[in-house]
Structure formats: structure tokens, C-alpha cells
N, C-alpha and C positions, 0 to 999 in steps of 0.2 A: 356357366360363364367362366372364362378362363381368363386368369390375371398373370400380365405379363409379369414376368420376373426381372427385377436389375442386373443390368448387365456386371458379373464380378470378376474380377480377377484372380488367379489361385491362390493371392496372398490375402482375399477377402476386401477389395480395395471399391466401394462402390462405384462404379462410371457415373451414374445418373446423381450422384449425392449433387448439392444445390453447388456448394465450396469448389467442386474440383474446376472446373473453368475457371472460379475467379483465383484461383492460388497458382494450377496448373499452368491455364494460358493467360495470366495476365486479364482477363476478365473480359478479353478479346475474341472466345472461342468455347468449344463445349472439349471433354476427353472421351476419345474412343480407344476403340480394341483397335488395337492394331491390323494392316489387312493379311499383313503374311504370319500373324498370330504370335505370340509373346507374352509378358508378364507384365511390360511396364505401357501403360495409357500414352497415347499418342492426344494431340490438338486437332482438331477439327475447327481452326479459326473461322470467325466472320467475314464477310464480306469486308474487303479492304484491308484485309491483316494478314500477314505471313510472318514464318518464322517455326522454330521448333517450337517458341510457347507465345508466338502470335504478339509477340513483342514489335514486330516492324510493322512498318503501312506501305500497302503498294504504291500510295503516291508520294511516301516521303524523298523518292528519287526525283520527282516532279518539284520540289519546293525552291531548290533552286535556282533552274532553270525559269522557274515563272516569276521568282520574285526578281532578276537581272532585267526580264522581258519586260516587268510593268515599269522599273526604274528605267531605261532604255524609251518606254513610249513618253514616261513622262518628264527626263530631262530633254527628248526631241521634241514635246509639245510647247516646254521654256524657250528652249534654242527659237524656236517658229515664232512664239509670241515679242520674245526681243526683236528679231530680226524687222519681223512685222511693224514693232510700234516703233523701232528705226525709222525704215524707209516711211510710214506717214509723217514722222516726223519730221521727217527731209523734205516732201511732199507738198509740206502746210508751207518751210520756210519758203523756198518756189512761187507757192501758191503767193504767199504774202510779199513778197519781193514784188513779182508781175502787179499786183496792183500796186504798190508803190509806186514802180515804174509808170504805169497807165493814167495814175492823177498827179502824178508827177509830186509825191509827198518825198521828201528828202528824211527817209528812215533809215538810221543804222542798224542793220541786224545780224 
């Protein structure tokens, strides 16, 4: 049976030790060998993280953009419900008026 060996560095720097992703990349990513070869451990971040040590997130370009768009949906859903309970309320006075008129009650409104 043959047992893989850890990956090391020529300064004896484990890759596979538990610590290096969570020190290296922020605890975002594992450390590899480099592809074009070297001395010093590269990040291999997770899904959703970039960076030299996996410190950014690829949707933290997304944040503000999405949070202006939910503000945007939901002061035009204010604007719509004002507007709305306006005109019923214009609506009902009309409403209530015509029957004044029609029984002929003498209402000031």
C-alpha cells in the first residue's frame, strides 16, 4: 500500500497542515503549490471568494447594487399605495356627495 506524502515546500512548510487555509486564506480557501512552481503557497479559495488570501467575495460587487434596487422597489410600492389610497379616497367623497345629492340630505363635506 502506498501512502501519499504531504505536499512540502523546500522550506518544509506543510500545504495539507489543518491551519494553513484558515491563517493563509482567511479560512476562505485551502494552500497550494504554486502552478509555475516556487517557494511560497498560493490560495486555492472556495467557491465565492477571491483574492490573493480569499479575503473578497465575488458577490460583494453585487451588494450595492441590490440593496438601492430593493430600496427603489420598495419606496415605488409607498409612492403606489399613497397614491392609491388618494384617489379612493377622492372616490368615496364623490361617492358620498351623489348620494347626498340623490336624497337631497343637505351635507357639508
Amino acid at each position: 500500500m502506498e501512502s501519499s506524502s504531504p505536499l512540502t515546500t523546500p522550506g518544509g512548510f506543510d500545504s495539507n497542515h489543518p491551519t494553513c487555509g484558515e491563517t493563509h486564506c482567511s479560512g476562505h480557501g485551502s494552500c497550494v503549490a504554486p502552478l509555475g512552481g516556487g517557494f511560497s503557497l498560493v490560495c486555492d479559495c472556495h467557491l465565492g471568494y477571491q483574492g490573493k488570501s480569499c479575503e473578497g467575495t465575488v458577490n460583494g460587487a453585487m451588494s450595492l447594487p441590490l440593496t438601492i434596487s430593493v430600496l427603489a422597489v420598495i419606496i415605488g410600492l409607498l409612492i403606489f399605495a399613497f397614491v392609491f389610497a388618494k384617489f379612493r379616497q377622492k372616490h368615496k367623497k364623490k361617492k358620498r356627495q351623489r348620494l347626498a345629492e340623490n336624497h337631497s340630505y343637505n351635507i357639508s363635506i
